[in-house]
N, C-alpha and C positions, 0 to 999 in steps of 0.2 A: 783441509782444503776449503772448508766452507768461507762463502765470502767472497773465495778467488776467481779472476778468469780464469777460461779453461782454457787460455794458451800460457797462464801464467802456470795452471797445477802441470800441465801437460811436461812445461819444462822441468820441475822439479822433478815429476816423475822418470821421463825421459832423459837426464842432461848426458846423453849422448848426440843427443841430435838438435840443432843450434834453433834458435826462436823463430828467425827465418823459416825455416824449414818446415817447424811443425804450424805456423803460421800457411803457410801455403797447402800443408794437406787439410787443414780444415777448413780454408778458402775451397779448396779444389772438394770438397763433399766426403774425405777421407776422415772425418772424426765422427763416433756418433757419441750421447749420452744415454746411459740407459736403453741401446740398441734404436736410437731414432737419431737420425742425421741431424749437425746440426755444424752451420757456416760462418756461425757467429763467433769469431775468436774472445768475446771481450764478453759472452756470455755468463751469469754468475751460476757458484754451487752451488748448491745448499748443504751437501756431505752427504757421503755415502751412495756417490752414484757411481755406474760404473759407466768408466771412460772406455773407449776401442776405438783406435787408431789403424786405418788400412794402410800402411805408407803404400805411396806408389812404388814400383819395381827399379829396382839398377836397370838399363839396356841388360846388363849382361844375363840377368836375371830374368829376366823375361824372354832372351832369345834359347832359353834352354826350355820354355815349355812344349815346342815339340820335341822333345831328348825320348827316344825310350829308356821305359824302367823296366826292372826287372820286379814285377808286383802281380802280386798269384789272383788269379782270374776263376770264377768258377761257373765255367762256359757249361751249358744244358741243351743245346745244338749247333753244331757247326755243320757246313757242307761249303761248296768253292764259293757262295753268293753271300751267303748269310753267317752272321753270330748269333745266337740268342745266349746271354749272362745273367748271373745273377747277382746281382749288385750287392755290397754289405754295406750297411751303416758306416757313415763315415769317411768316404771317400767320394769327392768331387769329382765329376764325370768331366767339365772342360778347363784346363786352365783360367786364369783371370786373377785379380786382385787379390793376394794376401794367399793365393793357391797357385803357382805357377810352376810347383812339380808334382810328383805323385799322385795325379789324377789319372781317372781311366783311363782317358787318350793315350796316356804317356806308358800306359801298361798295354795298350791295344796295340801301339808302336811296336813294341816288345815282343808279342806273341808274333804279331806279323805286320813286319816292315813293308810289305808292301801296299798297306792302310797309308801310309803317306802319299800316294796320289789320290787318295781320292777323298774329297771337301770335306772335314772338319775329322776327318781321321775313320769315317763311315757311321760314327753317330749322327743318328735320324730325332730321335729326342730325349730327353733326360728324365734322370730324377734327382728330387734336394739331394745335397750333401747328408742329411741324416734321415734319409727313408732307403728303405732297403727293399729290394725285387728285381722285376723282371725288365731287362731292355734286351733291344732289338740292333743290330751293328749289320748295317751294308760294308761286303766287301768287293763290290763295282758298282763302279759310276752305274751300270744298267740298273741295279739291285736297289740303289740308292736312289735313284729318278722314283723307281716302282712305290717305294715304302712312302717316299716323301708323298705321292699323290695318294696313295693310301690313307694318309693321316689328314691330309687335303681334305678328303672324301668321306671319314668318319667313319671310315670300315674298318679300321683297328678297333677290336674292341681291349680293352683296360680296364682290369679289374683289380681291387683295393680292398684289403682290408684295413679298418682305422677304428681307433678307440677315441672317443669323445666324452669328454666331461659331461656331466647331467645323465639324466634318464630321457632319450629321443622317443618320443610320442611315437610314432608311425615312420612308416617309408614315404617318402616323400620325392622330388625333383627341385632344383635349386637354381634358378635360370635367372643371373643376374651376371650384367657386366663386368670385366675387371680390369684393371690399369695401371699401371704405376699410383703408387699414391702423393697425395698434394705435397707432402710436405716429409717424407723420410723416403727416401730413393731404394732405400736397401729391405721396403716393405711392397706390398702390392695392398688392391685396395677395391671394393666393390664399386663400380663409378658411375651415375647415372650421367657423363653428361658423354658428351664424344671422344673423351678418351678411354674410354672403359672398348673393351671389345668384346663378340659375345661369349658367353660361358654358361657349360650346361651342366650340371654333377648330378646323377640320380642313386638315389641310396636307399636301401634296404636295412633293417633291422635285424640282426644275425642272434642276438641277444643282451638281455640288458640286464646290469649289476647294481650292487648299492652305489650311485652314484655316478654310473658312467653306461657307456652304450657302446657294445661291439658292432660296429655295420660294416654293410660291404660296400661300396662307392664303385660305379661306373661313368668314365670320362666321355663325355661324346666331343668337349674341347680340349686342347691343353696348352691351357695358358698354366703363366709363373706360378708357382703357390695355389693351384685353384681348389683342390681343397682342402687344404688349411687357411684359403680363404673363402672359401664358403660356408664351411659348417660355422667360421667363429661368426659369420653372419649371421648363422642361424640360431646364434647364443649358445653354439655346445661348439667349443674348439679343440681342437685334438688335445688330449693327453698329451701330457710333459712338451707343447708347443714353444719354444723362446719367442716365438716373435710375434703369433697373433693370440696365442693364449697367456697361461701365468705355469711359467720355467717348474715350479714345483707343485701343485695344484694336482691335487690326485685326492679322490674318492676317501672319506675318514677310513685308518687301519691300513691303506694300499700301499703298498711303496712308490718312491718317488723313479720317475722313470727322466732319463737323461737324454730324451730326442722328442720329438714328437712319433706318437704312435700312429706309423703309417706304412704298408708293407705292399709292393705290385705284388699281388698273388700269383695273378694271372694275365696271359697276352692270346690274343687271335690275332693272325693275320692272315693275309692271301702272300703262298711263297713267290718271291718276285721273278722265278724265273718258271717252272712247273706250275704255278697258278692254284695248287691243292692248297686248300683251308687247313691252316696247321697252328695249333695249341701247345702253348708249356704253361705249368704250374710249379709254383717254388713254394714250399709253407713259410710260412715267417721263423725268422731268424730265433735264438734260443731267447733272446732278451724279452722279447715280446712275448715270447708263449710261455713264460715263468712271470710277464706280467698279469696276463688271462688266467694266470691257475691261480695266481693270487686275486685277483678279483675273482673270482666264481667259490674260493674259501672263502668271500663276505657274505656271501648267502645273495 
């Protein structure tokens, strides 16, 4: 394909879907190269990059993202107001582009139907598709009001554990703005000018290996990606990151880890209806703690 546009390679690769077609998703911001957007059909290769294509949804396809699924949940408190889950790698918490089934929602439907009255199925906030931990599910609108001003207010507290490439000097505080980025939509981006909004990450040093740094990361914002965009500002980007670090980029001797190393450990809140300060802790998933044993065998 070197040489070619990429509406020209897309068709060979594609020839199910007409030149039209794939001409207008990458008009419409649905094509990237090598995970960076890009709207230019007439754009050249050079070989060897990799192409992704988000098509847009059928109607029909999209009006089934609120369907429940039958998709196993591993809930660590419930009572009539609240969920607290613990989320696994790999599965998207909202519908949307190129995900419009089998997401939490559609498994939150499932457990309990009655999540469809109330706004976005009682997720209050998320996490990426490939970090795994702990969230938080109103199941009323009262519950819902409470949490969403809670996170208003910065009294959730969110706790992280994250592996980052390099050896991190100290603990530190990371207080720079974040925003869409200029030029790939499907990245966020550190911003000094007004579209950045604020963000605060402070992180502690839990231990560090040949090569990499286990820390614990506390949120006081939460914006998109914010730390997997902060620390890669800080020149140490998570482990196994696809999009702000390098996909396989792991410590000499470590194995290659297939997400970014990122886990909510831990949640505080105030419960929204009793007002008692109440805590859950989930450890990290098996993937992650068989990568820490393999790093701490490097000495």
């Amino acid at each position: 394909m070197a040489g070619k546009r990429l509406d020209q390679a897309l068709a060979r690769l594609l020839p199910q879907y007409s030149r039209s077609r794939l001409q207008a998703w990458i008009k419409g911001g649905q094509a990237q190269i090598n995970g960076v957007e890009v709207q230019d059909a007439r754009k050249k290769l050079r070989g060897d990059e990799i192409l992704t294509i988000l098509p847009l949804p059928d109607p029909d396809e999209k009006s089934l993202s609120s369907a429940p699924e039958d998709i196993a949940l591993d809930i660590r408190f419930a009572d009539a107001d609240l969920f607290v889950l613990n989320k696994p790698a790999g599965l998207v918490v909202h519908p949307g582009n190129g995900n419009w089934r089998g997401t939490l929602m559609n498994a939150l439907l499932h457990h309990d139907p009655a999540l469809a009255a109330i706004p976005r199925s009682g997720i209050v906030h998320r996490l990426d598709k490939e970090t795994s931990g702990l969230m938080a599910v109103a199941r009323t609108l009262t519950a819902q009001t409470s949490l969403v001003r809670q996170l208003q207010a910065r009294s959730v507290r969110r706790e992280y554990l994250a592996v980052a490439l390099g050896e991190v000097a100290r603990d530190g505080v990371i207080d720079a703005p974040i925003g869409r980025h200029c030029q790939a939509r499907t990245r966020m981006a550190v911003r000094k000018d007004n579209a950045g909004k604020p963000a605060v990450t402070r992180y502690q040093v839990v231990r560090r290996y040949r090569g990499a740094t286990l820390l614990a990361c506390q949120l006081e914002t939460g914006r998109t990606h914010q730390i997997r965009v902060h620390m890669a500002h800080l020149g140490h980007p998570l482990l196994g990151d696809p999009l702000y670090g390098r996909r396989r980029a792991t410590p000499p001797g470590a194995p290659t880890f297939s997400r970014q190393a990122l886990h909510a450990l831990r949640l505080t809140l105030r419960h929204p209806v009793s007002g008692e300060n109440m805590t859950w802790e989930a450890p990290p998933p098996e993937d992650m703690t068989n990568l820490l044993a393999a790093l701490a065998a490097l000495g």
